[in-house]
C-alpha positions in Angstrom: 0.0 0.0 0.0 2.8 2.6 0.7 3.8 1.9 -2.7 1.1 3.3 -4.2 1.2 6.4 -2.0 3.2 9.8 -1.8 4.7 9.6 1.5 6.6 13.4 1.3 3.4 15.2 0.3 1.5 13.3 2.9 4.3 14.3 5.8 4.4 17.7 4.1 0.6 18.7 3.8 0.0 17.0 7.7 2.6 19.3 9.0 1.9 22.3 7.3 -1.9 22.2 8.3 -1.2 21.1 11.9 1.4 24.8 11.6 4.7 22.6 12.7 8.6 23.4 11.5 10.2 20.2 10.6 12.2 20.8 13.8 9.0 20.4 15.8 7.2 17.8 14.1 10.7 15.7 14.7 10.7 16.3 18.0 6.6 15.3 18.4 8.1 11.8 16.6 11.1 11.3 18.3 13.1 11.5 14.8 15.6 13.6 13.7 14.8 16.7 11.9 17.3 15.9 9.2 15.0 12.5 8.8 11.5 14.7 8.2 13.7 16.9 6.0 14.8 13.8 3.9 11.7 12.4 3.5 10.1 15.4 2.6 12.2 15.7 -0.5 11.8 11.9 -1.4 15.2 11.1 -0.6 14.3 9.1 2.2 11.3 6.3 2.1 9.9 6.1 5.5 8.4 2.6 7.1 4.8 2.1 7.8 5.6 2.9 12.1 7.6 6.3 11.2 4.9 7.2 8.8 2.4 6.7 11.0 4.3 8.4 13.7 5.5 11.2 11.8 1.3 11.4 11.1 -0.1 11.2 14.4 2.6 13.8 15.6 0.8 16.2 13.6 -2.6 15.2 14.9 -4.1 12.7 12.2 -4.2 8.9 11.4 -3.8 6.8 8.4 -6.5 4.6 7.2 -5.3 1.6 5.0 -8.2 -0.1 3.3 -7.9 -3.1 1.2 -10.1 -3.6 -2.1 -10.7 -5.6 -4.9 -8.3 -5.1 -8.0 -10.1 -3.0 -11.0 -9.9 -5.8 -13.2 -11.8 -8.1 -10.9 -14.7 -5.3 -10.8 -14.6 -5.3 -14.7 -14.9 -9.1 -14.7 -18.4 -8.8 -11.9 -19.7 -5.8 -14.2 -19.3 -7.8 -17.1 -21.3 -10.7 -15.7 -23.7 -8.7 -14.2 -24.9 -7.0 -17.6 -24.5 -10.7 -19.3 -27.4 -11.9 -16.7 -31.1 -11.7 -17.7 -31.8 -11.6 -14.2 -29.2 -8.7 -12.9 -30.8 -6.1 -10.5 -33.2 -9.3 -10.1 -34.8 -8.0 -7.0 -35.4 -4.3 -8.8 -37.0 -6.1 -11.7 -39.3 -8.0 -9.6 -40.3 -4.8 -7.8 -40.8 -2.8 -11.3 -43.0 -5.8 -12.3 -45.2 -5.5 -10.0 -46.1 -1.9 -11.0 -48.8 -2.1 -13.5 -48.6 0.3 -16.4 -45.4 1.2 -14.9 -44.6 2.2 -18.9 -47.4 4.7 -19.3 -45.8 7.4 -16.6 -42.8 9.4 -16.7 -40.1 8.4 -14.4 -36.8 6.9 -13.9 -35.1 4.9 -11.5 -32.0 6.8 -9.3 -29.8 5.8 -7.0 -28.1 2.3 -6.1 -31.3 0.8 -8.3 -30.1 2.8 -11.0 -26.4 1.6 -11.0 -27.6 -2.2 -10.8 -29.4 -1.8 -13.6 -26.7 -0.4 -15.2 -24.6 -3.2 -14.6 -23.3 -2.6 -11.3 -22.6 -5.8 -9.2 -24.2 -3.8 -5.9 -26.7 -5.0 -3.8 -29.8 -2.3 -3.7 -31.1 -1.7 0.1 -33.9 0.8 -1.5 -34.9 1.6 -4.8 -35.4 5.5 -6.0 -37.9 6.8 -8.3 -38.1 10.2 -9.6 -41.7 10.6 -11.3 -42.2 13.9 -13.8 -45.2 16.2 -12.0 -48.1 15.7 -14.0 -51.4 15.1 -14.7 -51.0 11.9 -15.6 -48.4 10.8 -13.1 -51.0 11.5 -10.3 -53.8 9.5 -12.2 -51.3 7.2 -12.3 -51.1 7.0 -8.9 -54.9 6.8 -8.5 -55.3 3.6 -10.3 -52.3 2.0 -8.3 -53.9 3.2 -4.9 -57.3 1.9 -5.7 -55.1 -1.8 -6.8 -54.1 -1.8 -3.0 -50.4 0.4 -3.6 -49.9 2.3 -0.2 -48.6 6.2 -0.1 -46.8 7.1 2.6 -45.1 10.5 4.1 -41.4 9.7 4.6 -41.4 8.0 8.2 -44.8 7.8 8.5 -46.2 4.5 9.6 -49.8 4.6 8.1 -50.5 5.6 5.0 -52.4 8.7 3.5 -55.6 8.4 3.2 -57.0 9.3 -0.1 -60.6 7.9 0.1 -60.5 6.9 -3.6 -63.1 4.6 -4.4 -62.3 1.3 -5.2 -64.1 1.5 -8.6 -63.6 4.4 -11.1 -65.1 4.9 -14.8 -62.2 6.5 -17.2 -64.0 9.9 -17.0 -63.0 10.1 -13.3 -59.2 9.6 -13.7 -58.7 13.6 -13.9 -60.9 14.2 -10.7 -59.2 11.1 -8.4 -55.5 12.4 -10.0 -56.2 16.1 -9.2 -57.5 14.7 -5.3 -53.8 12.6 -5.1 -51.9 15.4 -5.7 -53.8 17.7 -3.6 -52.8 14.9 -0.4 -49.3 14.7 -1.6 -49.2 18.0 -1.5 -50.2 18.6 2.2 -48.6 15.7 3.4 -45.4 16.0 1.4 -44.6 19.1 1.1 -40.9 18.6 -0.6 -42.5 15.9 -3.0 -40.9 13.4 -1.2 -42.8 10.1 -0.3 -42.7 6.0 0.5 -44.7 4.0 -2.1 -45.7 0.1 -1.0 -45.5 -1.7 -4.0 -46.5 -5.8 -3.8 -43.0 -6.9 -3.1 -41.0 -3.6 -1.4 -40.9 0.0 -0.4 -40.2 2.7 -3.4 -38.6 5.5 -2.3 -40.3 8.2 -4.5 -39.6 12.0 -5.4 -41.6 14.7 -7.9 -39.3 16.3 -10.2 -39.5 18.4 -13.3 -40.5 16.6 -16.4 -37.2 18.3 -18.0 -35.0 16.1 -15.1 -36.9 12.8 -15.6 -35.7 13.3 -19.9 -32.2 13.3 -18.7 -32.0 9.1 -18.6 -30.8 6.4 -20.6 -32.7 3.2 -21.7 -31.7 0.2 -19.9 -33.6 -3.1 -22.1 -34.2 -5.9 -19.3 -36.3 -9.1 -19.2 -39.3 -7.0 -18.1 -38.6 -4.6 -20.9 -37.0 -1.4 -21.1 -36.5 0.9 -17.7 -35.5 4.4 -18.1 -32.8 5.4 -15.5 -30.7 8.2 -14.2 -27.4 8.7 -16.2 -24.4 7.2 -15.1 -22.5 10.2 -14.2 -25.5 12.0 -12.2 -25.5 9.1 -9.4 -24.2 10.5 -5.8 -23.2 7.3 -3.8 -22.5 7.1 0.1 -21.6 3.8 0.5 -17.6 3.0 -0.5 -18.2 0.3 -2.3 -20.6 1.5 -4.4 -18.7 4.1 -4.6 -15.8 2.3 -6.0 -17.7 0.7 -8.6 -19.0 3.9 -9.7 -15.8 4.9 -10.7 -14.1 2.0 -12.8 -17.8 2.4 -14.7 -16.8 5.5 -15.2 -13.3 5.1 -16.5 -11.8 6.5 -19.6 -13.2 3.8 -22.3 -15.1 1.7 -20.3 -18.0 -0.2 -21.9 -21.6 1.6 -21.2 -25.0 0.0 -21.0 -28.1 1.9 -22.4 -28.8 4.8 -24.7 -30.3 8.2 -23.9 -33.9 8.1 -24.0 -36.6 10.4 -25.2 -38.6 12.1 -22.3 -41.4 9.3 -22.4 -38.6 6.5 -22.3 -39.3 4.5 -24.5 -36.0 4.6 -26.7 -34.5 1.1 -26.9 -31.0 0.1 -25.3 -29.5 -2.4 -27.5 -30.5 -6.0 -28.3 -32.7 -7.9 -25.4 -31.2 -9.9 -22.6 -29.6 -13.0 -24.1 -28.4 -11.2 -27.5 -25.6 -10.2 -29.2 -23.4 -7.5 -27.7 
C-alpha cells in the first residue's frame, strides 16, 4: 500500500496544516529533523511505524483499506450486464407496478447503477416521477389496486378515500385529489410508495430532469434510468464501482432516451453485444 502512495506530500501537507517546522514535528516523533527533511524531498522512504508516527505527531491517522483489484470489478460488471436476471430483486419490484410504462419516471440511485450493470446490492430503490397530470392518475389507479402512499417516516399511510371502482371519466378528478394529499402531506415531493414486493422511495421532479436518462432493455422490458455520471453514492463500495464504470473507455450500457422513455437500449437480454 505505501507503494502506491506519496509519503513526502502526505508528511508535508500534515505538517503544514497542523502549523509545525520540521524541527517540531521531529521532535513530536522522536526523529531527527534531518530524517523529516529527507523524507520530505523523497530522498528518504519512510516505514509504515515512522509514517504513522510522523502522522499522528501532527494530529491525524492513516486509514489503510484493502479492495478488490479493478480488473476483478470489470470481470463482476461484465457478468452482471450478461445476466437476464441482474438487479433481479429491482426487476421483480418494477413488475409488480402495473402500467409502470405509461408514466414518466426513472429509477436513481443504487437501483439505477444495478441496472446499469453494477454488481451492488440495492437496500432501497429511488424513483423520480415527472409532476403531472397523468403521473397523479397514475397514482390513483395503483392506490385503488391496494399500492400504499406514505409521508417519509410515516407508519400509516395517507388516506385518499379513492373509491375502489372508477369509470375512465374520473381519472382527472381522483389524479387532481392525489396530488392535492401529496401535496399537504409531502410538502418537498418526497414520499414512500408500498408496492407488492418492497418499499419505493419516491420523489416529484421536473419533467425536464426525468428526460435526462438512458434506456436500460431488461427481461421485463426497457426501464428508463438516471445517467451514469449523475448518481451521488455514500456507500464506499458502491462508490468504488462507480468509478471504474466511469473510467476513460469503459463499456456503457443503455442509450439516452426520449422524455417518455421508451427509446430502446440495445438487443434484449440474451443477445448479441
Amino acid at each position: 500500500m505505501i507503494a502506491t502512495m506519496d509519503p513526502a506530500a502526505l508528511v508535508k501537507r500534515a505538517r503544514r496544516e497542523a502549523g509545525l517546522s520540521q524541527e517540531s514535528l521531529a521532535a513530536r516523533a522522536g526523529v531527527t529533523r534531518q530524517a523529516v527533511a529527507l523524507i520530505e524531498c523523497r530522498a528518504r522512504h519512510p516505514s509504515l511505524r515512522m509514517l504513522t508516527a510522523l502522522l499522528a505527531a501532527a494530529g491525524v491517522q492513516m486509514r489503510v483499506e484493502l479492495e478488490p483489484l479493478d480488473a476483478d470489478v470489470r470481470r463482476e460488471i461484465e457478468a452482471r450486464r450478461a445476466d437476464p436476471e441482474g438487479a433481479k430483486d429491482v426487476l421483480q419490484v418494477w413488475g409488480s407496478l402495473f402500467a409502470i410504462d405509461e408514466v414518466v419516471c426513472r429509477v436513481e440511485g443504487v437501483a439505477a447503477a444495478a441496472l446499469l450493470g453494477a454488481p451492488v446490492s440495492v437496500p432501497a430503490i429511488d424513483v423520480a416521477f415527472a409532476d403531472t397530470d397523468a403521473t397523479y392518475a397514475w397514482l390513483a389507479d395503483q392506490i385503488r389496486s391496494a399500492v400504499k402512499v406514505r409521508a417519509d417516516g410515516a407508519d400509516r399511510p395517507i388516506d385518499f378515500g379513492l373509491p375502489r371502482d372508477a369509470r375512465p371519466a374520473d381519472r382527472e378528478r381522483d389524479g387532481d385529489l392525489v396530488r392535492a394529499r401529496i401535496a399537504a402531506a409531502c410538502p418537498d415531493g418526497r414520499f414512500l410508495l408500498d408496492a407488492w414486493f418492497d418499499t419505493l422511495r419516491a420523489r416529484m421532479t421536473t419533467p425536464e430532469e426525468v428526460a435526462r436518462h438512458v434506456v436500460v432493455a431488461t427481461s421485463r422490458g426497457p426501464i428508463s434510468v438516471q445517467p451514469l455520471d449523475e448518481i451521488v453514492a455514500t456507500d464506499g463500495d458502491v462508490a468504488r464501482v462507480l468509478r471504474v464504470m466511469r473510467e476513460p473507455g469503459a463499456p456503457a450500457r443503455g442509450a439516452p432516451g426520449s422524455a417518455r422513455g421508451t427509446s430502446w437500449a440495445g438487443p434484449p437480454e440474451g443477445g448479441t453485444s
